[in-house]
PQR file with spaces between the fields and no chain letter, atoms N, CA, C, O and H, PARSE charges and radii, in Angstrom:
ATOM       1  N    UNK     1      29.912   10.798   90.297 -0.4000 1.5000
ATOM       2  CA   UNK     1      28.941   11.563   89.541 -0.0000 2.0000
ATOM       3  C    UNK     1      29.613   12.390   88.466  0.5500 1.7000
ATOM       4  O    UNK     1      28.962   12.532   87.430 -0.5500 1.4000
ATOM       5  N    UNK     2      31.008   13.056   88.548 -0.4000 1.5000
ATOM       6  CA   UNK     2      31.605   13.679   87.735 -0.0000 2.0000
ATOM       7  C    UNK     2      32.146   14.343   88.396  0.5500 1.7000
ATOM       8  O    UNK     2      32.515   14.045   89.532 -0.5500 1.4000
ATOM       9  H    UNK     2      31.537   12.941   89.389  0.4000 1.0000
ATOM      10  N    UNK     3      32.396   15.852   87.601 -0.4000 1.5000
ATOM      11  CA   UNK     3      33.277   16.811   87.721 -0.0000 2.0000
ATOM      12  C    UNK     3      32.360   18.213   88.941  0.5500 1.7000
ATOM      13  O    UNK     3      32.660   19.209   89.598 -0.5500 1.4000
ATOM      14  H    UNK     3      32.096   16.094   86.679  0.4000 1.0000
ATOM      15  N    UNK     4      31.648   17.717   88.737 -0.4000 1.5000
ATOM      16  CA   UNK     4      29.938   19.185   89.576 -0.0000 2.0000
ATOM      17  C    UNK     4      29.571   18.145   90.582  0.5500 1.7000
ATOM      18  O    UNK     4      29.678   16.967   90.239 -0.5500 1.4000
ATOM      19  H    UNK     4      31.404   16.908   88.203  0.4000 1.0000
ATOM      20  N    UNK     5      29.103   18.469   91.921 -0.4000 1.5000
ATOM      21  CA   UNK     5      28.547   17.731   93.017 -0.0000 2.0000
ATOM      22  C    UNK     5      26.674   18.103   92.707  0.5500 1.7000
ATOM      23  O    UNK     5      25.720   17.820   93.431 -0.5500 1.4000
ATOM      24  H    UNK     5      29.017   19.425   92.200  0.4000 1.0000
ATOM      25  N    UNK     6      26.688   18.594   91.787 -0.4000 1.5000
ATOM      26  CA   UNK     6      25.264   18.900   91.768 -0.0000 2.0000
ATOM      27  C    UNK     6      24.935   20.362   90.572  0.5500 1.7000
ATOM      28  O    UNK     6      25.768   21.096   90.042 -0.5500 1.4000
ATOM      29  H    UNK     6      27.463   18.823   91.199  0.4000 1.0000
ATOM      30  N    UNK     7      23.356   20.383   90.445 -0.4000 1.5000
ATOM      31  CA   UNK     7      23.187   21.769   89.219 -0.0000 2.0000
ATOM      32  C    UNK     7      23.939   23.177   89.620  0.5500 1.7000
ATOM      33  O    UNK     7      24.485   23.902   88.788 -0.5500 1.4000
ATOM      34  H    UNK     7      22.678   19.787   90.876  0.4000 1.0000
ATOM      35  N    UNK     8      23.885   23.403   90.825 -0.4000 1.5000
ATOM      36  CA   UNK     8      24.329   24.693   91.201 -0.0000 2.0000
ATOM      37  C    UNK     8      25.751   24.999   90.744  0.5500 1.7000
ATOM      38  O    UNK     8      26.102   25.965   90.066 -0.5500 1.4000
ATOM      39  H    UNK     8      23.442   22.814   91.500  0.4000 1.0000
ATOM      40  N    UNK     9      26.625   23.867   91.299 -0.4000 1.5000
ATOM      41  CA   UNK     9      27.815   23.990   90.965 -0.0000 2.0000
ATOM      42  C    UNK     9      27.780   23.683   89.435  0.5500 1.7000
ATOM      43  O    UNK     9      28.832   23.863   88.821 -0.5500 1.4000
ATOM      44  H    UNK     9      26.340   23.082   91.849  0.4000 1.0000
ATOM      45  N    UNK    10      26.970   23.355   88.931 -0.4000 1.5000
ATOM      46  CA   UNK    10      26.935   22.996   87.470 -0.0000 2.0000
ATOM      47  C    UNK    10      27.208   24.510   86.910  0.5500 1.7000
ATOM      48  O    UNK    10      28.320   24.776   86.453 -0.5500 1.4000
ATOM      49  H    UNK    10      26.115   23.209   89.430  0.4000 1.0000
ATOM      50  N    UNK    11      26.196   25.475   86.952 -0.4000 1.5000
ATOM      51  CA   UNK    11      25.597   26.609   86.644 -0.0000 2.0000
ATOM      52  C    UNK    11      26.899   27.401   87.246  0.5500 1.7000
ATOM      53  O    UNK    11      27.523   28.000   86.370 -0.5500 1.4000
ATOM      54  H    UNK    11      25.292   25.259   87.323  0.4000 1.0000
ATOM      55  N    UNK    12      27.375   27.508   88.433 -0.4000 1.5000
ATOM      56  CA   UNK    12      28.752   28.234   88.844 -0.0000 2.0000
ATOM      57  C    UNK    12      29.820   27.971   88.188  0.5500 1.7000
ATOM      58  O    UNK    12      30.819   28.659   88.397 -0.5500 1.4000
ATOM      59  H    UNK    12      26.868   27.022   89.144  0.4000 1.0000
ATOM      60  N    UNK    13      29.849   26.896   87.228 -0.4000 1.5000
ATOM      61  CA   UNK    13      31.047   26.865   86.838 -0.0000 2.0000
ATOM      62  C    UNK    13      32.505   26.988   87.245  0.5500 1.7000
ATOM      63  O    UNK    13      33.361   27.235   86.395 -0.5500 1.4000
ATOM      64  H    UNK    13      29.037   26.337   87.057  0.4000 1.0000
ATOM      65  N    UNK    14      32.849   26.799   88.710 -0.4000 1.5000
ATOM      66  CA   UNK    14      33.739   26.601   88.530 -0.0000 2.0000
ATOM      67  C    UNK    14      34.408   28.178   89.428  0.5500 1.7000
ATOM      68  O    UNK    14      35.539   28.469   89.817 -0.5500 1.4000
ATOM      69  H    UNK    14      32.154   26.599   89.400  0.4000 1.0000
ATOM      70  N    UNK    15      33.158   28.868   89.477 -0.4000 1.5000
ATOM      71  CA   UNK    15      33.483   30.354   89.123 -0.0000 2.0000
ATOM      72  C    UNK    15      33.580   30.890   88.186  0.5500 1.7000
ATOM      73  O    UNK    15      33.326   32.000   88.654 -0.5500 1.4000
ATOM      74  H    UNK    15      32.239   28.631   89.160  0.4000 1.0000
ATOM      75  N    UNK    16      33.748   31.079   87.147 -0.4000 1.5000
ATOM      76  CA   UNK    16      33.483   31.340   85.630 -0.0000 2.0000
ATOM      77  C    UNK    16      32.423   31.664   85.237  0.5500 1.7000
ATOM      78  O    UNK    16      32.218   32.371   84.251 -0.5500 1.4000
ATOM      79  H    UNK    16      33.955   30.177   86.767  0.4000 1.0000
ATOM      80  N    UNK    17      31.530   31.141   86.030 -0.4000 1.5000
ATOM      81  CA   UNK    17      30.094   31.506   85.270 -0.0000 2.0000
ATOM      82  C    UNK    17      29.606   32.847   84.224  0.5500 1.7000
ATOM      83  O    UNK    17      29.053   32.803   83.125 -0.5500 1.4000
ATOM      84  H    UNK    17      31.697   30.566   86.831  0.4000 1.0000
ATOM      85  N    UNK    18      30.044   34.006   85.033 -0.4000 1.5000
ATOM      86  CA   UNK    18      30.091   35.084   84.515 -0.0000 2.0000
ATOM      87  C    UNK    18      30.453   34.817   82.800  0.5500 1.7000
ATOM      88  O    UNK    18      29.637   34.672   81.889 -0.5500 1.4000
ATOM      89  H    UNK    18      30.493   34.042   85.926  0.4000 1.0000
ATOM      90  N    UNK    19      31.753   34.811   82.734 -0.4000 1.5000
ATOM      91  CA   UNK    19      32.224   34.246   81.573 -0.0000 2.0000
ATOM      92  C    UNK    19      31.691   33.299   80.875  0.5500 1.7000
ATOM      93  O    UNK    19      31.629   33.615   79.687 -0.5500 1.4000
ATOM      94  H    UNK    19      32.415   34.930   83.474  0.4000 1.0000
ATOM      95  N    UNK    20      31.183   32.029   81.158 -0.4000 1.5000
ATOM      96  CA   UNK    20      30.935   31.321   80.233 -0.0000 2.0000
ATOM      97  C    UNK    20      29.641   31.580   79.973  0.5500 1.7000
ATOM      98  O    UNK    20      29.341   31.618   78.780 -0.5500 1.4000
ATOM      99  H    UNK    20      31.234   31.772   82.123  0.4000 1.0000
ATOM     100  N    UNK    21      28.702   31.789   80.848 -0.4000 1.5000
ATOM     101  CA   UNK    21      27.381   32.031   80.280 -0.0000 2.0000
ATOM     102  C    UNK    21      27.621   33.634   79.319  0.5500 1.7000
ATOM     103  O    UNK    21      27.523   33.753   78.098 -0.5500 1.4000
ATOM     104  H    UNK    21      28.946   31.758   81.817  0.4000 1.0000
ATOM     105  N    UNK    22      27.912   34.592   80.206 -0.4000 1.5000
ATOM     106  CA   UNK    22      28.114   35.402   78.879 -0.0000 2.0000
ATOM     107  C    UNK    22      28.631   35.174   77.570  0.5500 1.7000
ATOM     108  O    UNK    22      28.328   35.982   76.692 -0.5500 1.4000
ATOM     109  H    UNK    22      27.992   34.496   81.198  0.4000 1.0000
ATOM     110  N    UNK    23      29.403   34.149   77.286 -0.4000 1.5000
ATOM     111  CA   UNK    23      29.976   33.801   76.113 -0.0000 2.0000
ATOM     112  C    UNK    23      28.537   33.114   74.938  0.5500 1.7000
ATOM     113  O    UNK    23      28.201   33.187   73.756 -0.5500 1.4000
ATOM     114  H    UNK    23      29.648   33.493   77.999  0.4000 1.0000
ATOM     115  N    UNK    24      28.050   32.425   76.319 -0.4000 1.5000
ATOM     116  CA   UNK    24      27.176   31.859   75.269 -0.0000 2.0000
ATOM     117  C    UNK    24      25.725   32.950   74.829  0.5500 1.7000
ATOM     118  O    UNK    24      25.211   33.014   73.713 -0.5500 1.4000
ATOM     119  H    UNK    24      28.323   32.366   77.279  0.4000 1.0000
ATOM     120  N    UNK    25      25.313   33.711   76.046 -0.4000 1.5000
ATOM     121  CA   UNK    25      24.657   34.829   75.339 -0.0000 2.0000
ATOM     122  C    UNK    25      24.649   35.280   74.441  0.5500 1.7000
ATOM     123  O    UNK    25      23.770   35.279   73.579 -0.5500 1.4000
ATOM     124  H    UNK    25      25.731   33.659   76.953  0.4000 1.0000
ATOM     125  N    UNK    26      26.294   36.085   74.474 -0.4000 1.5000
ATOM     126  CA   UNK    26      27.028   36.833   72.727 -0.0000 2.0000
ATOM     127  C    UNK    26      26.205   36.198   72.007  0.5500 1.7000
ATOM     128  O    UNK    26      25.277   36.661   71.345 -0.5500 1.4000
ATOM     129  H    UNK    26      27.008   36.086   75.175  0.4000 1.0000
ATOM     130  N    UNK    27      26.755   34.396   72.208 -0.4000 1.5000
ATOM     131  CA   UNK    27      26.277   33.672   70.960 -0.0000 2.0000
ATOM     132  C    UNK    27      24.959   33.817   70.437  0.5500 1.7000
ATOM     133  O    UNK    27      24.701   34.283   69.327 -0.5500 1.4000
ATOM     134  H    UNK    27      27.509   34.020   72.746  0.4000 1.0000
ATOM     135  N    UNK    28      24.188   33.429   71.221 -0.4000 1.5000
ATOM     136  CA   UNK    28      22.963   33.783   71.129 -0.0000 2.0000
ATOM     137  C    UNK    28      22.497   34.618   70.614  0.5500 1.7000
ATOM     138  O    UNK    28      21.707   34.429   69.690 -0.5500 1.4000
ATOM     139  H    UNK    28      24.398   33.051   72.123  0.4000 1.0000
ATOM     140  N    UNK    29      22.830   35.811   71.038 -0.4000 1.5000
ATOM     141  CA   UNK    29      22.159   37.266   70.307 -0.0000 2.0000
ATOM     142  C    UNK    29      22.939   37.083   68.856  0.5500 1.7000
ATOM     143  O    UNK    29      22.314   36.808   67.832 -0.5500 1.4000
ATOM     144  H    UNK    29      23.473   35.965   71.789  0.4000 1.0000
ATOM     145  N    UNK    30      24.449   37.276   68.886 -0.4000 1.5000
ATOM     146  CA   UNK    30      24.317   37.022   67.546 -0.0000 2.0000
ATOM     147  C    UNK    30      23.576   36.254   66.602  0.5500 1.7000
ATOM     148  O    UNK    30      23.036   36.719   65.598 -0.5500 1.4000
ATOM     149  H    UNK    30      24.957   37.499   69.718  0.4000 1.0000
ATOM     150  N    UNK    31      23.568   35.014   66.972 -0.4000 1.5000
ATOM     151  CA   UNK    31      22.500   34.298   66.340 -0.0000 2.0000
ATOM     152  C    UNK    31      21.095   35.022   65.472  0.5500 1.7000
ATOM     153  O    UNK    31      20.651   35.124   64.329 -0.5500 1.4000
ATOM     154  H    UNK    31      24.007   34.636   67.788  0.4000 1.0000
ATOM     155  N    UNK    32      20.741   35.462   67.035 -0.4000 1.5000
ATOM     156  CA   UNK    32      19.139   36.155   66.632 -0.0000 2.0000
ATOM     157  C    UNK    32      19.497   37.107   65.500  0.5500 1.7000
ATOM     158  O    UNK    32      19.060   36.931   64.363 -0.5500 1.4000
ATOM     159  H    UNK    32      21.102   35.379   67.964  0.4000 1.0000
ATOM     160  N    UNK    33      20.563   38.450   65.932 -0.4000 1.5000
ATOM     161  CA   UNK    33      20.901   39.123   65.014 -0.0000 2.0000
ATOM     162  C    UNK    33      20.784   38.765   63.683  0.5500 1.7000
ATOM     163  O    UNK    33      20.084   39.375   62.875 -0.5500 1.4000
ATOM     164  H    UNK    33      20.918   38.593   66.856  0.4000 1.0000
ATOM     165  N    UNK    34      21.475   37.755   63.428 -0.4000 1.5000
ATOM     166  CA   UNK    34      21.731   37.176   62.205 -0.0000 2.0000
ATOM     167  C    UNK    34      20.887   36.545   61.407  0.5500 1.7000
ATOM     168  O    UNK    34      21.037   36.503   60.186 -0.5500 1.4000
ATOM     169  H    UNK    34      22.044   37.258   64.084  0.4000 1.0000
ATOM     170  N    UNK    35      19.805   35.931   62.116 -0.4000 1.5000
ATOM     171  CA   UNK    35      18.413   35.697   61.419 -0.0000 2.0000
ATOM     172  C    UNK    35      17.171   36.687   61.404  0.5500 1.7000
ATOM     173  O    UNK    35      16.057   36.376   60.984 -0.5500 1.4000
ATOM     174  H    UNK    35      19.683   35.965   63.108  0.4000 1.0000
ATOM     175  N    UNK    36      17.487   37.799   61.870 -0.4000 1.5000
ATOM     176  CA   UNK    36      16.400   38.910   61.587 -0.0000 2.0000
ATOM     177  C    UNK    36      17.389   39.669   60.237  0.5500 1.7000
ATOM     178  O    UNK    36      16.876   39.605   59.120 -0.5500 1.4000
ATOM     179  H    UNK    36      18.393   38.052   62.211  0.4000 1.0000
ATOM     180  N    UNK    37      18.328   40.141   60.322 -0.4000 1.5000
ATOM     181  CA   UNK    37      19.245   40.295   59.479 -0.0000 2.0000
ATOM     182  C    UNK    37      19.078   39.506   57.653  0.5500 1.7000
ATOM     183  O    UNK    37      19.062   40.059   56.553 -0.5500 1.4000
ATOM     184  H    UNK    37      18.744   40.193   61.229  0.4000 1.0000
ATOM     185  N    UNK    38      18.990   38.199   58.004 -0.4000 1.5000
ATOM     186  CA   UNK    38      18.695   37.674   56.880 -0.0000 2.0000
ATOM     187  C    UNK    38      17.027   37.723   56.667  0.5500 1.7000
ATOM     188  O    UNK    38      16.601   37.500   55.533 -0.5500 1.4000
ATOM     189  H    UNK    38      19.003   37.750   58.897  0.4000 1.0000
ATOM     190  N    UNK    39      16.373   37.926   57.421 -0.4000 1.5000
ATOM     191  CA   UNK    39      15.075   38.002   57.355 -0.0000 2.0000
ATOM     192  C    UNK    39      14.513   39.057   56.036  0.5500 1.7000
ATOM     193  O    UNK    39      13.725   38.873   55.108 -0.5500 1.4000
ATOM     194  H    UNK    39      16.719   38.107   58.342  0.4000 1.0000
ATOM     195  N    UNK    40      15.214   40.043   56.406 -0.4000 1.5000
ATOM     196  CA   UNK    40      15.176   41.748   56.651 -0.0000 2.0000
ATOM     197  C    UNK    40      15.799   41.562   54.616  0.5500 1.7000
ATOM     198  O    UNK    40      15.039   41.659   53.652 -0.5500 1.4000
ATOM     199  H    UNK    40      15.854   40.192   57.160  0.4000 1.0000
ATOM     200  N    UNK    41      16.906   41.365   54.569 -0.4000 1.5000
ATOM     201  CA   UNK    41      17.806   41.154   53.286 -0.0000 2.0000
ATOM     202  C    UNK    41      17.029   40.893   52.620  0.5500 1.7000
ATOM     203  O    UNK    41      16.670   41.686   51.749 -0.5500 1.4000
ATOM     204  H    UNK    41      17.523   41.285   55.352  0.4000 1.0000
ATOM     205  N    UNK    42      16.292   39.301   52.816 -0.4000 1.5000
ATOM     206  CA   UNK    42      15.663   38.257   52.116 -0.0000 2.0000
ATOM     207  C    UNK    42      14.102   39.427   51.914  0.5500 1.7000
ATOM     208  O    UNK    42      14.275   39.939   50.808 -0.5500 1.4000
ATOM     209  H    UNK    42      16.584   38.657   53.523  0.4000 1.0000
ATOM     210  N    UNK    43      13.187   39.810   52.325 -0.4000 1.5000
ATOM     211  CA   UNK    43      12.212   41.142   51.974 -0.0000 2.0000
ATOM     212  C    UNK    43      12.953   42.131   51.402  0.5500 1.7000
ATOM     213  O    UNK    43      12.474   42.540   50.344 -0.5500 1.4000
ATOM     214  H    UNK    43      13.046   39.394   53.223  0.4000 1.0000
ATOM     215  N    UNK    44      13.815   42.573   51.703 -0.4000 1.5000
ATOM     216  CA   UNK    44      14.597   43.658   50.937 -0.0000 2.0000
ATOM     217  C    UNK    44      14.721   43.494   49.054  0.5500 1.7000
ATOM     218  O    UNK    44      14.368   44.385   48.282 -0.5500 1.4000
ATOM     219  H    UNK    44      14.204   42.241   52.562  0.4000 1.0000
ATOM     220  N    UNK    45      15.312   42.119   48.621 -0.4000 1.5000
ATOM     221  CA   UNK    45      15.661   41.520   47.631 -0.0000 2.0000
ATOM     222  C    UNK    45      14.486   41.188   47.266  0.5500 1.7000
ATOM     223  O    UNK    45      14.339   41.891   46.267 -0.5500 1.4000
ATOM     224  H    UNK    45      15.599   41.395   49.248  0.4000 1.0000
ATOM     225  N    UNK    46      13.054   40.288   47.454 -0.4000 1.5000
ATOM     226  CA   UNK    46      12.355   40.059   47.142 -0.0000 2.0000
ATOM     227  C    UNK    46      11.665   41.470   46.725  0.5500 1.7000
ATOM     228  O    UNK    46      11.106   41.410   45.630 -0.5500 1.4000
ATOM     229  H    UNK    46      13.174   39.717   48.266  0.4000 1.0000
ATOM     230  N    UNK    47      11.619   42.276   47.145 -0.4000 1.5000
ATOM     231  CA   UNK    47      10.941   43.835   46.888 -0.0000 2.0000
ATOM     232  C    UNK    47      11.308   44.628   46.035  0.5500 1.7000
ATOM     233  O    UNK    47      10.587   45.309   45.306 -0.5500 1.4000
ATOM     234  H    UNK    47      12.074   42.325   48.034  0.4000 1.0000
ATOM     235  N    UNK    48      12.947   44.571   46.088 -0.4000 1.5000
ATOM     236  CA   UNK    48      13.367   44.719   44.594 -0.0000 2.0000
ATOM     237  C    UNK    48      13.124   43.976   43.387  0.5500 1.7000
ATOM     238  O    UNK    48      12.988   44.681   42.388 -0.5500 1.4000
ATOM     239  H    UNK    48      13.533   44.018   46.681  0.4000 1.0000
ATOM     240  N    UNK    49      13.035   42.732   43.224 -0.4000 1.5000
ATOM     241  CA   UNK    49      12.908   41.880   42.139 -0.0000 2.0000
ATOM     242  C    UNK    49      11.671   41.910   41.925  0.5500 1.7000
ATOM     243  O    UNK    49      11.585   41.681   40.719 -0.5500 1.4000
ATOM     244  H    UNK    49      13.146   42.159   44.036  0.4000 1.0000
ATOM     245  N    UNK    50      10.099   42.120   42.548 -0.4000 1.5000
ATOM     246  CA   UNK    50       9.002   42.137   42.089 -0.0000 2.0000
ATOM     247  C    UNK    50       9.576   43.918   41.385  0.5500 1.7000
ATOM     248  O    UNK    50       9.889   43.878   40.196 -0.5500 1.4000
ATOM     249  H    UNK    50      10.169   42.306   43.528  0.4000 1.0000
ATOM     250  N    UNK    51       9.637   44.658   41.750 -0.4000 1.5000
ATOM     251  CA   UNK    51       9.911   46.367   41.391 -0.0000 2.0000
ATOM     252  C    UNK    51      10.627   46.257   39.967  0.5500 1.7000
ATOM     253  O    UNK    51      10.612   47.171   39.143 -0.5500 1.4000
ATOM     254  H    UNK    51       9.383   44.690   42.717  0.4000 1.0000
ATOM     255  N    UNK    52      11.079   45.368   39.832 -0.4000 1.5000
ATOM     256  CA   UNK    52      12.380   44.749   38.760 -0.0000 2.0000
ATOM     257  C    UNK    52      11.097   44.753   37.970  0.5500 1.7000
ATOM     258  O    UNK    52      10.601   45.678   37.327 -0.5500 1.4000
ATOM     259  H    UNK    52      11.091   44.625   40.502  0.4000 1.0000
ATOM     260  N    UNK    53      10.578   43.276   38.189 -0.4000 1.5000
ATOM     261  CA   UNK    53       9.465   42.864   37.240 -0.0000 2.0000
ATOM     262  C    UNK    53       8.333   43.698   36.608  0.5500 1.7000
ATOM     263  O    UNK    53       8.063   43.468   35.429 -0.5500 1.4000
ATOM     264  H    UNK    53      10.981   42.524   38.711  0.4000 1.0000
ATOM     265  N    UNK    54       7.701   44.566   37.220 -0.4000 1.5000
ATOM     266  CA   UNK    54       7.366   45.285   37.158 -0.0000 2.0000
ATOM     267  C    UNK    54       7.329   46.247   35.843  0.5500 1.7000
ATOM     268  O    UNK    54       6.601   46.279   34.851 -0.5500 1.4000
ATOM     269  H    UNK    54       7.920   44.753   38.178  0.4000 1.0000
ATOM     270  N    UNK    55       8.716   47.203   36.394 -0.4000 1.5000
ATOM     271  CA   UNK    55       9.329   47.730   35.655 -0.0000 2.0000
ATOM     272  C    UNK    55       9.404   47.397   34.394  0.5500 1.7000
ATOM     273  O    UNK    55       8.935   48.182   33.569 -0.5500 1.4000
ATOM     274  H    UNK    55       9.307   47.177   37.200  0.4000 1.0000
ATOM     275  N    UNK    56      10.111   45.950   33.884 -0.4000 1.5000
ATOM     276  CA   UNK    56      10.446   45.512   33.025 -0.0000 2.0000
ATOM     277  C    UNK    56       8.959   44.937   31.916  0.5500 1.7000
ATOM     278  O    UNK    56       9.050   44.697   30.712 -0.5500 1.4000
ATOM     279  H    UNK    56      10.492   45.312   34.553  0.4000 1.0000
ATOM     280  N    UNK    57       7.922   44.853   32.604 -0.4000 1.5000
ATOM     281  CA   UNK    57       6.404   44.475   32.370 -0.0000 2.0000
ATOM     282  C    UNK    57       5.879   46.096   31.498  0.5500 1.7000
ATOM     283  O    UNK    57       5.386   46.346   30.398 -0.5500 1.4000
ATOM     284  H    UNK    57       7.847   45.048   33.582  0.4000 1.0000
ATOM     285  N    UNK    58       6.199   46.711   32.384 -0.4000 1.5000
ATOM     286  CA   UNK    58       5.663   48.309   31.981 -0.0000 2.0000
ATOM     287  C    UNK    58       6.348   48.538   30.774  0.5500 1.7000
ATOM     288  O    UNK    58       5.614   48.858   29.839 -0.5500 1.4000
ATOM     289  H    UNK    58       6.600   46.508   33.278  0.4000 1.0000
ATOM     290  N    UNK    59       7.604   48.460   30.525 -0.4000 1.5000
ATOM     291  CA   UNK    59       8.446   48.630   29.213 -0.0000 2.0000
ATOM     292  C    UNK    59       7.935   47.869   28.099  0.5500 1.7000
ATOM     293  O    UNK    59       7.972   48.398   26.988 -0.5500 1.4000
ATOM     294  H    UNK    59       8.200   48.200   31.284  0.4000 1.0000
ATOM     295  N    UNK    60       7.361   46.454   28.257 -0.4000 1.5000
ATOM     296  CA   UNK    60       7.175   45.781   27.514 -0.0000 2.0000
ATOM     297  C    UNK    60       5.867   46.002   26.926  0.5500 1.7000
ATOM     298  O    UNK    60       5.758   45.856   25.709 -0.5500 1.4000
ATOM     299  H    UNK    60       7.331   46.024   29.159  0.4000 1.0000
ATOM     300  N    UNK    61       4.607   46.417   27.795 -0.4000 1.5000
ATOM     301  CA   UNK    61       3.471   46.872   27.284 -0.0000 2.0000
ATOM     302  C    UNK    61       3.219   48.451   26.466  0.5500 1.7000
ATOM     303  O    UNK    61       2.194   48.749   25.853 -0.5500 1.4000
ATOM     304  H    UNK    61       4.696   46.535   28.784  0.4000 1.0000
ATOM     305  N    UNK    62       4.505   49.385   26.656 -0.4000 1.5000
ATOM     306  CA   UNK    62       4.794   50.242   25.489 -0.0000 2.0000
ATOM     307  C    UNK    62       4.930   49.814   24.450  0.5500 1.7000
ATOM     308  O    UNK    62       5.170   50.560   23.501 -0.5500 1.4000
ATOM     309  H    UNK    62       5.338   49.142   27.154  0.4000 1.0000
């Protein structure tokens, strides 16, 4: 069957588990982090550049 006699020992790793699933958590959250993050930027920038336009609209109708 392989290297695991079954899921449990799959999921135990070996003993490690601790470790490797936490590793992949980190990953995870960073992940998320990183796409609310760009979420957040990406509204940030868009909010400036309409404010931009704007601006630059108002100057022009003086």
């Amino acid at each position: 069957m392989g290297q695991w006699s079954g899921i449990s020992d799959f999921f135990a790793m070996g003993g490690y588990a601790q470790y490797v699933w936490g590793a992949y958590g980190m990953v995870f959250f960073c992940f998320i982090c990183e796409v609310f993050g760009l979420v957040r930027r990406r509204q940030k920038a868009a909010k400036e550049l309409l404010m931009g336009a704007r601006a630059h609209q108002a100057e022009e109708d003086l």
